[in-house]
N, C-alpha and C positions, 0 to 999 in steps of 0.2 A: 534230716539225715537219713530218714528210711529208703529214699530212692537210690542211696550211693550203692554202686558198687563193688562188691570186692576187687583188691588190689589198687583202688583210687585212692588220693591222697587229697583231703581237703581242709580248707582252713576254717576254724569254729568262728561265727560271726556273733550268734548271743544266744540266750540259755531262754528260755519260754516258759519259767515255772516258779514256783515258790521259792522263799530265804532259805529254807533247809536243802530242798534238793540244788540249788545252788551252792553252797556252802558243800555239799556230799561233794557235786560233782569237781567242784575247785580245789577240793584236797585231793582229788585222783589226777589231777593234772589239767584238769578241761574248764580252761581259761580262753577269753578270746583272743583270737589271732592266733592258737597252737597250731599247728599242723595234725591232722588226724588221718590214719591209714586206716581203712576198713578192710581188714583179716577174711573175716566172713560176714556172710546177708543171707545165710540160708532162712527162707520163710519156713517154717513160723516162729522158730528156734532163734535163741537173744543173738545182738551182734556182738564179732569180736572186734575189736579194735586195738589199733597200736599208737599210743600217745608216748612221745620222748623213750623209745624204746620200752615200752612197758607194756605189755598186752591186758587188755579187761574185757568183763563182758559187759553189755548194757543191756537190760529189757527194751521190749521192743517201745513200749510206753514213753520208757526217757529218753531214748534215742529222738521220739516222735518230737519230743521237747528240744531239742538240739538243732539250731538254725548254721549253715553251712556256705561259704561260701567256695 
C-alpha cells in the first residue's frame, strides 16, 4: 500500500502480518475487499486513510503489511 497515492481509492486484497495486527487492523474496519481512500502519503510521516468514511492513520510499517488491489 506504500506506493498508493493520495486521493486514490483502492481495494484491500490481504493483510501480510500476525493474528494480533490482523485482529487490530479488522476492528478498524480493514477487511478484504473494503474500499480504501488514501487522505495522505507524505513521506516520511504515517498515512492517512479513509475506510467506510472514518479517517485513521497507519505507520508506515503496517501499511507496508497491507496488500492492495
Amino acid at each position: 500500500m506504500s506506493k498508493v497515492q493520495a486521493g486514490e481509492t483502492v481495494k484491500l486484497a490481504n493483510i501480510e502480518a500476525g493474528r494480533d495486527l490482523n485482529s487490530r487492523l479488522a476492528s478498524m474496519g480493514l477487511v478484504p475487499n473494503v474500499e480504501i481512500t488514501v487522505v495522505s502519503n507524505n513521506h516520511p510521516g504515517p498515512f492517512v486513510i479513509s475506510v467506510k468514511n472514518s479517517k485513521m492513520m497507519l505507520g508506515r510499517g503496517m501499511a507496508h503489511k497491507i496488500l492492495v488491489l
